[in-house]
C-alpha positions as a LaTeX table, in Angstrom:
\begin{tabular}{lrrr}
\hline
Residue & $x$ (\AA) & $y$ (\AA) & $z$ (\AA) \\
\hline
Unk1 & 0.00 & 0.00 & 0.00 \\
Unk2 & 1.13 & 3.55 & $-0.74$ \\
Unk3 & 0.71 & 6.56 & 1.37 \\
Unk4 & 1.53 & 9.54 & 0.71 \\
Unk5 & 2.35 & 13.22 & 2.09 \\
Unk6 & 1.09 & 16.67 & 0.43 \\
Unk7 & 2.42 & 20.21 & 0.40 \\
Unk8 & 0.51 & 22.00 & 1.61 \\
Unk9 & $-0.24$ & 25.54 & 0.16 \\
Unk10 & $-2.59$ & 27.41 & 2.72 \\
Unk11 & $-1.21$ & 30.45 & 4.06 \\
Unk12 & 0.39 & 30.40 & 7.11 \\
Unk13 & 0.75 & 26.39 & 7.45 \\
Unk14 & 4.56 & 25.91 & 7.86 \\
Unk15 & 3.69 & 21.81 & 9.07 \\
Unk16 & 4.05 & 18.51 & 7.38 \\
Unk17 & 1.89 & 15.52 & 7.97 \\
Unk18 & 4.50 & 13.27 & 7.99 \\
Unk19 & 8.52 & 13.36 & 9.08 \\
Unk20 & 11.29 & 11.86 & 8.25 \\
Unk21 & 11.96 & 10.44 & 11.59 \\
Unk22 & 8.64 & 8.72 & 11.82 \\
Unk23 & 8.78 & 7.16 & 8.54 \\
Unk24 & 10.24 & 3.71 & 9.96 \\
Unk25 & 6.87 & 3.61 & 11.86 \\
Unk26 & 4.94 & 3.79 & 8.79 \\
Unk27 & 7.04 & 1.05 & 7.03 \\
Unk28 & 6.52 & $-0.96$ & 9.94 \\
Unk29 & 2.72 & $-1.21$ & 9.11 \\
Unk30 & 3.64 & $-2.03$ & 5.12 \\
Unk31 & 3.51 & 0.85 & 4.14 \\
Unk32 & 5.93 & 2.44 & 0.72 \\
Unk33 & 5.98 & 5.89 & 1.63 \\
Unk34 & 5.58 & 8.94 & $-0.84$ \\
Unk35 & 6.36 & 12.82 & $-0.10$ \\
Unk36 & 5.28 & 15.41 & $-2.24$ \\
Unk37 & 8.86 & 17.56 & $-3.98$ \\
Unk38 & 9.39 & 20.03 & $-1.21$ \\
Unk39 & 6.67 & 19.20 & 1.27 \\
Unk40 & 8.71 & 19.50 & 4.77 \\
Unk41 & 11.14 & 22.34 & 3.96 \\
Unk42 & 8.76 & 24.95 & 5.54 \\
Unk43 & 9.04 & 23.15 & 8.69 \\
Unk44 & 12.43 & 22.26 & 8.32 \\
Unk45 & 12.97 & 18.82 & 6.68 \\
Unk46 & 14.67 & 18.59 & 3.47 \\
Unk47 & 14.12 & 15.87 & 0.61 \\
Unk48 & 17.11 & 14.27 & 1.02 \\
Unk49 & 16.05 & 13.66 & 4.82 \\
Unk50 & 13.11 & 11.50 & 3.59 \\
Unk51 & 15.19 & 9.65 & 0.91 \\
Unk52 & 17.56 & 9.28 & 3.87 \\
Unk53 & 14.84 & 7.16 & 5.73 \\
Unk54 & 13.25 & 5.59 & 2.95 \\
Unk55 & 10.79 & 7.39 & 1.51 \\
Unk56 & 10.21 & 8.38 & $-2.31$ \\
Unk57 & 10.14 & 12.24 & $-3.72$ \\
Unk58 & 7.63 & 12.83 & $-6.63$ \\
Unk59 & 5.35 & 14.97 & $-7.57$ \\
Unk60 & 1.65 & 16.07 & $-6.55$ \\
Unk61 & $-0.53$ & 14.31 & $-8.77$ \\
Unk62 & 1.35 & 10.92 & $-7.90$ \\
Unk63 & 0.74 & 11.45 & $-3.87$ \\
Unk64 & $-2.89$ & 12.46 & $-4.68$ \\
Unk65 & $-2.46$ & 9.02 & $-6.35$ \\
Unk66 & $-2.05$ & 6.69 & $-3.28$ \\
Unk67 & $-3.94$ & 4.46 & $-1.87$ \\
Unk68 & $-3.47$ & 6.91 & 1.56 \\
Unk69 & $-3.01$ & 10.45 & 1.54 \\
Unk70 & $-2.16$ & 12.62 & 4.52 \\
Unk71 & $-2.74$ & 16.21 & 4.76 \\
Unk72 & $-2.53$ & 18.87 & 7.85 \\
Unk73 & $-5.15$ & 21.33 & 5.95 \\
Unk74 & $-7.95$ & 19.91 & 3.47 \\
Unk75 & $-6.44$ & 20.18 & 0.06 \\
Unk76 & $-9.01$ & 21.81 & $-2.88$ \\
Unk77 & $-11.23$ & 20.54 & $-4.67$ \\
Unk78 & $-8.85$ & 20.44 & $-7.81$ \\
Unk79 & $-6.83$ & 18.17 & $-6.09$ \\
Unk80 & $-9.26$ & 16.13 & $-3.89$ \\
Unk81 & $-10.90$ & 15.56 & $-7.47$ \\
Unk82 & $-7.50$ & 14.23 & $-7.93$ \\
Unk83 & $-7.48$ & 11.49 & $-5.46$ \\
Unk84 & $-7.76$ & 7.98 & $-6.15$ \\
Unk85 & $-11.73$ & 6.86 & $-6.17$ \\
Unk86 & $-12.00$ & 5.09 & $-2.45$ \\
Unk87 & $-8.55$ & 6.65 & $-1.34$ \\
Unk88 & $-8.49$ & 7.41 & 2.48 \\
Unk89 & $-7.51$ & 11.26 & 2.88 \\
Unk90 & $-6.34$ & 12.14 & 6.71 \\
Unk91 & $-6.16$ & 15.61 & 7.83 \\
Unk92 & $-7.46$ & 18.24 & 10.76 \\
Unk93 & $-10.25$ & 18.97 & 7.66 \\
Unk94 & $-12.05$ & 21.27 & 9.51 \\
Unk95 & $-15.79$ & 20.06 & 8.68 \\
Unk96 & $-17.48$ & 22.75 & 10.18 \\
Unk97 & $-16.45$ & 25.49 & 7.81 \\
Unk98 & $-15.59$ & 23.38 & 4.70 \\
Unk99 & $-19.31$ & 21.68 & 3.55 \\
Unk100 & $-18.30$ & 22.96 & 0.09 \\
Unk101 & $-16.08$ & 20.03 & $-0.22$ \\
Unk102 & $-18.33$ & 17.28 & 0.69 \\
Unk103 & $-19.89$ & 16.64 & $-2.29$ \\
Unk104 & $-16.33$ & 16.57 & $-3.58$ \\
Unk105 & $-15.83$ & 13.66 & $-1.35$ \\
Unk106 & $-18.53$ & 11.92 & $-1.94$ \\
Unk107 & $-18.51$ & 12.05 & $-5.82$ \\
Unk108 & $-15.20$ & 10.07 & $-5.33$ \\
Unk109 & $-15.85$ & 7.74 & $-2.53$ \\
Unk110 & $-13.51$ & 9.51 & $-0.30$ \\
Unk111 & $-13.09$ & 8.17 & 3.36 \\
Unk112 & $-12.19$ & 11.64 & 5.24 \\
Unk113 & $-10.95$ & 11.47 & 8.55 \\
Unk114 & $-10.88$ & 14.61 & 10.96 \\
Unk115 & $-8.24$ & 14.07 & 13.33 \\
Unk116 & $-9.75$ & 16.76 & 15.39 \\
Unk117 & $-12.54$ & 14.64 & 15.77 \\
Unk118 & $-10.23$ & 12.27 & 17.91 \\
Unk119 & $-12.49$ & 11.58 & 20.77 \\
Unk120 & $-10.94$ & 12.43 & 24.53 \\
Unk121 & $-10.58$ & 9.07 & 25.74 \\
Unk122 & $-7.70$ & 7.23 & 27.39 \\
Unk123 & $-6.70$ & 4.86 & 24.57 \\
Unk124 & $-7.26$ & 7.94 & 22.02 \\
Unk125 & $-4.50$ & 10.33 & 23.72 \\
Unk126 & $-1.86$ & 9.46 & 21.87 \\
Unk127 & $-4.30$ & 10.63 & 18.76 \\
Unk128 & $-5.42$ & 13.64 & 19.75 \\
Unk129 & $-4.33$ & 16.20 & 17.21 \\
Unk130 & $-5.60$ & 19.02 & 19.06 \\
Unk131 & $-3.99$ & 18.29 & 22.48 \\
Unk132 & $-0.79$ & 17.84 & 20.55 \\
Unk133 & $-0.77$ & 20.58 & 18.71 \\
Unk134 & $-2.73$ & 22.76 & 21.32 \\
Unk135 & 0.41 & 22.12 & 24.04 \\
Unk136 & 2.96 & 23.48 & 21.43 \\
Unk137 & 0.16 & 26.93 & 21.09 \\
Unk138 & 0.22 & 27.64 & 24.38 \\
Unk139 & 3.73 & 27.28 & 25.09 \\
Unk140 & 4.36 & 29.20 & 21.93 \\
Unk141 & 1.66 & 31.48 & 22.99 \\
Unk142 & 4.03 & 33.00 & 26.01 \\
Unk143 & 7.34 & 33.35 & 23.80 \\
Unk144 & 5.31 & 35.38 & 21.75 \\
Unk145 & 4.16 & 37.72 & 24.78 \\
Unk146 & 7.22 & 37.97 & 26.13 \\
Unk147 & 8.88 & 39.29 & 22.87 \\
Unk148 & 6.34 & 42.10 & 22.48 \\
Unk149 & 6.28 & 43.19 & 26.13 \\
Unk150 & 8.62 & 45.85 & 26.77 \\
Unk151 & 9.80 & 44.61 & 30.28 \\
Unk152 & 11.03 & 41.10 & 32.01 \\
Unk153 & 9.18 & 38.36 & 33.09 \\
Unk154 & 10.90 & 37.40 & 36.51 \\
Unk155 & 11.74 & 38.91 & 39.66 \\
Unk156 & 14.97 & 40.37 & 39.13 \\
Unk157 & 17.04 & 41.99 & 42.18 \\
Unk158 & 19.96 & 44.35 & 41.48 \\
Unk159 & 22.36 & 47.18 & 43.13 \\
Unk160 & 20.08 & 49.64 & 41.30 \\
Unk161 & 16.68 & 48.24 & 42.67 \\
Unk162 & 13.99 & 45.47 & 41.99 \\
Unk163 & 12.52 & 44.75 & 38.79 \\
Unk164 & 8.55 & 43.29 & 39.94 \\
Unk165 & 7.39 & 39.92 & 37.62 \\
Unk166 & 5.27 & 40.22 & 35.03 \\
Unk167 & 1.69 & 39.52 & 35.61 \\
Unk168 & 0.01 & 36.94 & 33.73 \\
Unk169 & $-3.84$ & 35.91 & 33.24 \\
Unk170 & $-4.98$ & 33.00 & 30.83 \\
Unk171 & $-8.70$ & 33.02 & 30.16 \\
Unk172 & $-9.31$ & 29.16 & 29.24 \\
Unk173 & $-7.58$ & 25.90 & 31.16 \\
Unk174 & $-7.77$ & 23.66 & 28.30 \\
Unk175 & $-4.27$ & 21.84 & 26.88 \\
Unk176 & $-3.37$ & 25.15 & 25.75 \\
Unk177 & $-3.57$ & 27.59 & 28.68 \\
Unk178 & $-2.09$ & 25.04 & 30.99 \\
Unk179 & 0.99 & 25.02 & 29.23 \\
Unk180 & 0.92 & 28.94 & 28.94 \\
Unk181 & 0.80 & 28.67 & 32.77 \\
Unk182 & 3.46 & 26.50 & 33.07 \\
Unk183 & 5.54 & 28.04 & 30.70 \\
Unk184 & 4.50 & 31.48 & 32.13 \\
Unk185 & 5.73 & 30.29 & 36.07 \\
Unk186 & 8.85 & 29.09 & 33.93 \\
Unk187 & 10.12 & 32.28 & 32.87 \\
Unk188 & 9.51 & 33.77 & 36.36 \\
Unk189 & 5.87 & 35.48 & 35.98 \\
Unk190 & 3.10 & 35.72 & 38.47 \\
Unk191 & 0.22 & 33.27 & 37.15 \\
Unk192 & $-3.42$ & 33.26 & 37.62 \\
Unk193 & $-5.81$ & 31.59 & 35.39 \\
Unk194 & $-9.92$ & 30.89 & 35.11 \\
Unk195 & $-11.97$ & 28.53 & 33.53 \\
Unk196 & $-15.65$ & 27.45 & 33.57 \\
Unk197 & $-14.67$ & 24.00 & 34.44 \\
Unk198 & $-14.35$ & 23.61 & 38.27 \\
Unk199 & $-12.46$ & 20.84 & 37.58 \\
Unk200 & $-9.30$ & 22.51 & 36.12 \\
Unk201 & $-9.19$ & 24.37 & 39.53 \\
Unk202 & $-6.43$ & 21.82 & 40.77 \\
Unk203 & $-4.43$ & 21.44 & 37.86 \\
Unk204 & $-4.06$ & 25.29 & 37.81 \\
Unk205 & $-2.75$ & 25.23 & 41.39 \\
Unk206 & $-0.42$ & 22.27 & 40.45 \\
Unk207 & 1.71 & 24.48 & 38.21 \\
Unk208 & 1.49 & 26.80 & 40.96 \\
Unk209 & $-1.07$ & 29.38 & 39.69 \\
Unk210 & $-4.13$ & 31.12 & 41.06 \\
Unk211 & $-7.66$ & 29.79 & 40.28 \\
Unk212 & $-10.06$ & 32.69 & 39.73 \\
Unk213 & $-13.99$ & 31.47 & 38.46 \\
Unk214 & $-17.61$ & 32.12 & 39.10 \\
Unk215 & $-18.44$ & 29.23 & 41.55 \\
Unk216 & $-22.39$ & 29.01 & 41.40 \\
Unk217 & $-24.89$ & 26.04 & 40.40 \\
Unk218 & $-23.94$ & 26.49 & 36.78 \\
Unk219 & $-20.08$ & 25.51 & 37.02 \\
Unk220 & $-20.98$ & 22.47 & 38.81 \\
Unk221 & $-22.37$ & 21.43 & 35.33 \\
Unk222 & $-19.87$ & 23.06 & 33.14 \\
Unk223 & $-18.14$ & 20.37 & 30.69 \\
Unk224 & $-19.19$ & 17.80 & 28.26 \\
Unk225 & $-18.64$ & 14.53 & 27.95 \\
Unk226 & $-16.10$ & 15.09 & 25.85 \\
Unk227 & $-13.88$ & 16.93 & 28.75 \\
Unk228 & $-14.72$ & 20.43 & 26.84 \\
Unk229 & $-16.78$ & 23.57 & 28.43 \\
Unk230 & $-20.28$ & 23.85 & 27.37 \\
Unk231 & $-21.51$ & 27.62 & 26.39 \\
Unk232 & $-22.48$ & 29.36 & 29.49 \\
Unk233 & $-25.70$ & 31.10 & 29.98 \\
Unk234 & $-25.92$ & 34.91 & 29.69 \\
Unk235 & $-26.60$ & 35.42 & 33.42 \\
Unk236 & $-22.93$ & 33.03 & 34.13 \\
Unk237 & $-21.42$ & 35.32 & 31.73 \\
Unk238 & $-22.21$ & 38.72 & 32.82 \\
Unk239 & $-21.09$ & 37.26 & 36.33 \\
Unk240 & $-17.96$ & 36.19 & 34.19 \\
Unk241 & $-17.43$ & 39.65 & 32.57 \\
Unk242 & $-17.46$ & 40.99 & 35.84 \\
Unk243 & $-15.08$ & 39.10 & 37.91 \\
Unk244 & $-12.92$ & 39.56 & 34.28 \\
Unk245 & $-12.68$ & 42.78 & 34.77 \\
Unk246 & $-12.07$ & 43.11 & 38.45 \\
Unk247 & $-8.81$ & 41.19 & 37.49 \\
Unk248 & $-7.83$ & 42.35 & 34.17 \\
Unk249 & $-6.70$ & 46.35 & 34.86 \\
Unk250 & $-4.01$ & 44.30 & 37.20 \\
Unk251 & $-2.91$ & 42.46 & 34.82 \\
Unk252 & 0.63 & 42.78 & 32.32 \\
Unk253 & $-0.46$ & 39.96 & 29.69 \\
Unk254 & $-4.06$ & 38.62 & 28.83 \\
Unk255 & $-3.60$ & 34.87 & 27.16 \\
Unk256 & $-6.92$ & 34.09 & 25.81 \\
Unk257 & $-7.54$ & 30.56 & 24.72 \\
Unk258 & $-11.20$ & 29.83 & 25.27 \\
Unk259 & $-12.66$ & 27.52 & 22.22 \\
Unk260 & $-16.25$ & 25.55 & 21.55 \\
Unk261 & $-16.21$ & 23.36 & 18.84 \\
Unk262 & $-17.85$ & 24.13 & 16.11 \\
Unk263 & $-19.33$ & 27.55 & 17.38 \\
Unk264 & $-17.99$ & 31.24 & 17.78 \\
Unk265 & $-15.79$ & 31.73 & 20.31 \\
Unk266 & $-17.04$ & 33.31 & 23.08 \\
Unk267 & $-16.01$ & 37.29 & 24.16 \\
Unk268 & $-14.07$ & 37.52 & 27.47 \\
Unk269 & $-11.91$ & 40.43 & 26.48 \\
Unk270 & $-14.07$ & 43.77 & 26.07 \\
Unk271 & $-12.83$ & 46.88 & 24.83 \\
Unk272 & $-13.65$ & 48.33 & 28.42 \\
Unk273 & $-11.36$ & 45.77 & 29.75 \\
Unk274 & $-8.36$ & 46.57 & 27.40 \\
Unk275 & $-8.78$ & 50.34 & 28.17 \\
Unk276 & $-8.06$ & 49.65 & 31.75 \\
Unk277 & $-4.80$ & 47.44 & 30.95 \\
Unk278 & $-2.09$ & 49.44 & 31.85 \\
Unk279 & 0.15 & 50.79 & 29.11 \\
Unk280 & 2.49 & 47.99 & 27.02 \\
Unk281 & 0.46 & 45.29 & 28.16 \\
Unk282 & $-0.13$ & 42.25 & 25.76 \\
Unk283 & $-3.05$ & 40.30 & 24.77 \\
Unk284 & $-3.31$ & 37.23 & 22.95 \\
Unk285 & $-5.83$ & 35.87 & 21.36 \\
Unk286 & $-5.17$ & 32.39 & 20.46 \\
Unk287 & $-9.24$ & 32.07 & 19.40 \\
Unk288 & $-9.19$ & 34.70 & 16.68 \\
Unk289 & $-9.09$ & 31.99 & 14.10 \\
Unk290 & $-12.89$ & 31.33 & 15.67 \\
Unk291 & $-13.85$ & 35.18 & 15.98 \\
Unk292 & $-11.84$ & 35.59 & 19.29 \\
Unk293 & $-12.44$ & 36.12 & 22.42 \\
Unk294 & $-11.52$ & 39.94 & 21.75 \\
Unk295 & $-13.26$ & 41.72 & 19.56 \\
Unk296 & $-10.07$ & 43.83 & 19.10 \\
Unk297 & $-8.06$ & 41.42 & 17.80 \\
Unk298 & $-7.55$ & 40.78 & 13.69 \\
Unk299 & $-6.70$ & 37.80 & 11.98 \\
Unk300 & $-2.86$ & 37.71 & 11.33 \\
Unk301 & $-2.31$ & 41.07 & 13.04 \\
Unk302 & $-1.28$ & 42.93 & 15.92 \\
Unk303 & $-3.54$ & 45.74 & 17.06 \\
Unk304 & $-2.56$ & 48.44 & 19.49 \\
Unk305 & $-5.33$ & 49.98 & 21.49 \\
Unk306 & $-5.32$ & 52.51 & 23.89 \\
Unk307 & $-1.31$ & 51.62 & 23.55 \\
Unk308 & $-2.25$ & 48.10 & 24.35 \\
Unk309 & $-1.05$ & 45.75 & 22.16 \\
Unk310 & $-3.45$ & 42.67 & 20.81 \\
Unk311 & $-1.71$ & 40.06 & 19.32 \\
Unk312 & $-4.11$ & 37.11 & 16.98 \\
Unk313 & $-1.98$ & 35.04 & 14.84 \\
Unk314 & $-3.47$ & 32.49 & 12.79 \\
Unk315 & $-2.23$ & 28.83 & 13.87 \\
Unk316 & 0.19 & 29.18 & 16.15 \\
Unk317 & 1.20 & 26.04 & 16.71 \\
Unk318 & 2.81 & 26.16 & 13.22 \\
Unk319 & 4.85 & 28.69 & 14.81 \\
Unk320 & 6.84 & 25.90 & 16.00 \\
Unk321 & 6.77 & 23.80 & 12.86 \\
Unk322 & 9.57 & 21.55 & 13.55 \\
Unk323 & 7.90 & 20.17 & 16.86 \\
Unk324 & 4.49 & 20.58 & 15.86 \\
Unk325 & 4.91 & 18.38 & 12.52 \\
Unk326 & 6.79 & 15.54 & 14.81 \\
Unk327 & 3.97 & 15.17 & 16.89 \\
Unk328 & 1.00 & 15.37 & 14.35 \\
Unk329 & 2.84 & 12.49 & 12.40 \\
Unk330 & 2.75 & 10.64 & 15.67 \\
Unk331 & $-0.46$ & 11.32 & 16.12 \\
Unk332 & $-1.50$ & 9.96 & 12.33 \\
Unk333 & 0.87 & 6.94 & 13.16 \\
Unk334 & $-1.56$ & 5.82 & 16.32 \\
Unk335 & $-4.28$ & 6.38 & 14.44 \\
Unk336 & $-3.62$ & 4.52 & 11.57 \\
Unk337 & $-2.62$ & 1.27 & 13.83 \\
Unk338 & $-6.44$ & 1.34 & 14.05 \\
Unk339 & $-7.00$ & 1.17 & 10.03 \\
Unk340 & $-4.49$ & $-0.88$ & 8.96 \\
Unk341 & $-5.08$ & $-5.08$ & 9.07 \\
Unk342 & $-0.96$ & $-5.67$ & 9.09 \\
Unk343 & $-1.50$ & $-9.47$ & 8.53 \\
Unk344 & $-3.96$ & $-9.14$ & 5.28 \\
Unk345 & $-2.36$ & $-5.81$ & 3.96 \\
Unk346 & $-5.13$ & $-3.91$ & 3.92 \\
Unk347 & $-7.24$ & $-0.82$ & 5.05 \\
Unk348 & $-10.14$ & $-1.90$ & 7.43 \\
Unk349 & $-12.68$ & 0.17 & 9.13 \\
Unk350 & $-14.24$ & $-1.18$ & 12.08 \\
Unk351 & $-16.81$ & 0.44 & 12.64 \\
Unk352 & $-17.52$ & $-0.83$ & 16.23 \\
Unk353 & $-14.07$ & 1.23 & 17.61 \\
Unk354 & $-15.69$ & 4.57 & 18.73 \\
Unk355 & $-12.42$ & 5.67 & 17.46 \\
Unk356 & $-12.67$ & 5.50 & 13.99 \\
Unk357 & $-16.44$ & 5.71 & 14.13 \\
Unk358 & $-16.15$ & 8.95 & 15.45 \\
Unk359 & $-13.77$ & 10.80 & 13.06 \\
Unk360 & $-14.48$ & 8.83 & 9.95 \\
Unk361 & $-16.46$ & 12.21 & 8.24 \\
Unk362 & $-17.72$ & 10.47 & 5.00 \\
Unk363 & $-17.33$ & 6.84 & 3.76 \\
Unk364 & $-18.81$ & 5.11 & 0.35 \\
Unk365 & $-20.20$ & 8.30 & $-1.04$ \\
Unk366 & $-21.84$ & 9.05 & 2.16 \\
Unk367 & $-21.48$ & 11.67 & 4.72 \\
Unk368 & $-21.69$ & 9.49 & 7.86 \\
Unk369 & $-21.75$ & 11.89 & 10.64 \\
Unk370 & $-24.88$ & 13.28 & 11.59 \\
Unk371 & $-23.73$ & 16.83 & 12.95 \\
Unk372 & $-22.58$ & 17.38 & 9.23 \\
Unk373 & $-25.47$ & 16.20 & 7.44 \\
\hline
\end{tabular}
């Protein structure tokens, strides 16, 4: 069986599906392994790195070709015309805001799988896309804050006096913020955090933050089954907005990572809260790609308000390509363990695993899961 890696071509995506160092993982399942001319330099990885492991250079239309083809971003519909008829394409395809493709990929029998559809369950985690690649946005989230804030991070004492530690606030507890905290309390910064979840209450204190949230009957309900936070009522959120604020004007940098699936994301930052930031202060919003969480913030731009600065880049986690692609090909690898029948050589989906049932988007002409229909 071939599979395949593509190029990919959508602004701002420096990542690979698939690198070099993972590739003897991929032969161990039977795999002959294709890469698309040029497909890892933005991240890092050269052709000859992938000859150097095994794998085969050639061009687009033979990767579209394979019998498996891997993506990070959905490819057109030029190409997915392009792919073999009952060829498996895996990507994060974004199925909420790309319906136009679907008939696309059901004209050619395409099985889609959305490996942000990775449900959060224990044997799933080394799958999960978005945890992966969430981690590496947080982290990446605080390098970026610290570079555009005019002043340190830690304590510092000197002969000439004491330089005070930055202040730090992440709106949002998910993978994400918890590794801005962490990497926040790293590079010496004062750390509070808040969450609708009561439950991320003690993970915030492990990394040795403060846990600020509206504790009423609501939060005691505030997460789905899938270990993500429900939308709040607008009574919780004017409570929200106002224990926001009370914290805010203190505060040096604003991290805001606060996401629902498949809906707007929801405003925490107002513009009455950035006017009381203090000078230089930073916010970023790590949702923009959703509509933020600030309604300041612009897609691939930094805004300065009230001499505030807002930062919302577009996918940050391929900020740090290198890293980012490593563990997404991981991630594929696991996944695929699931699809693959080693002993009979061929692709099999089993329908029973909740696993592939749940991020197998379409399958025989069909689109098979019902939020998408």
């Amino acid at each position: 069986m071939l599979i395949s890696a593509l190029k990919e071509f959508t602004d701002n995506e420096k990542r690979v599906a698939l690198t070099p160092d993972s590739l003897k993982l991929f032969q161990r399942l039977g795999l002959e392994v294709l890469i698309e001319k040029g497909a890892g330099i933005n991240s890092g990885y050269t052709d000859q790195q992938y000859i150097d492991f095994g794998a085969k250079i050639v061009n687009r239309k033979s990767c579209l070709q394979a019998d498996i083809c891997l993506c990070v971003k959905i490819p057109e519909t030029k190409d997915l015309e392009k792919i073999k008829e009952r060829g498996v394409l895996i990507g994060i395809l974004n199925p909420y805001e790309n319906k136009k493709y679907f008939d696309t990929l059901n004209k050619k029998k395409i099985s889609a799988c959305c490996m942000e559809l990775i449900p959060r369950i224990s044997r799933a985690q080394s799958m999960d896309v978005l945890s992966s690649q969430a981690n590496l946005a947080g982290y990446r989230s605080v390098i970026d804050a610290a570079e555009q804030f005019g002043k340190a991070f830690p304590m510092m004492m000197t002969a000439a006096g004491r330089v005070n530690p930055a202040k730090v606030m992440i709106l949002g507890v998910g993978v994400a913020g918890l590794q801005a905290i962490a990497t926040a309390k790293r590079l010496g910064a004062v750390v509070s955090a808040t969450d609708v979840r009561l439950a991320t209450k003690e993970q915030v204190e492990s990394l040795g933050g403060k846990f600020i949230m509206v504790e009423d009957e609501e939060s005691q309900s505030a997460e789905t089954e899938g270990g993500y936070a429900k939308e709040m009522s607008d009574e919780y959120k004017k409570k929200q907005e106002t224990l926001i604020s009370e914290t805010v004007a203190k505060q040096d940098i604003i991290i805001c990572t606060a996401l629902i699936p498949g809906k707007k994301a929801p405003t925490l930052i107002t513009e009455k809260m950035v006017n009381s930031m203090a000078p230089g202060s930073v916010v970023i919003d790590l949702a923009v790609e959703s509509g933020g969480n600030c309604p300041l913030s612009k897609l691939n731009e930094i805004v300065i308000h009230n001499d505030v600065k807002i930062l919302g880049y577009s996918n940050v986690a391929g900020r740090v390509a290198k890293d980012a692609s490593a563990l997404y090909s991981k991630n594929i690898y696991n996944f695929l363990n699931l699809l693959i029948d080693k002993d009979r050589k061929k692709i099999n989906f089993n329908w029973e695993d909740e696993i592939v049932s749940a991020v197998t988007l379409s399958f025989e002409g069909k689109i098979r899961l019902e939020q998408f229909v």
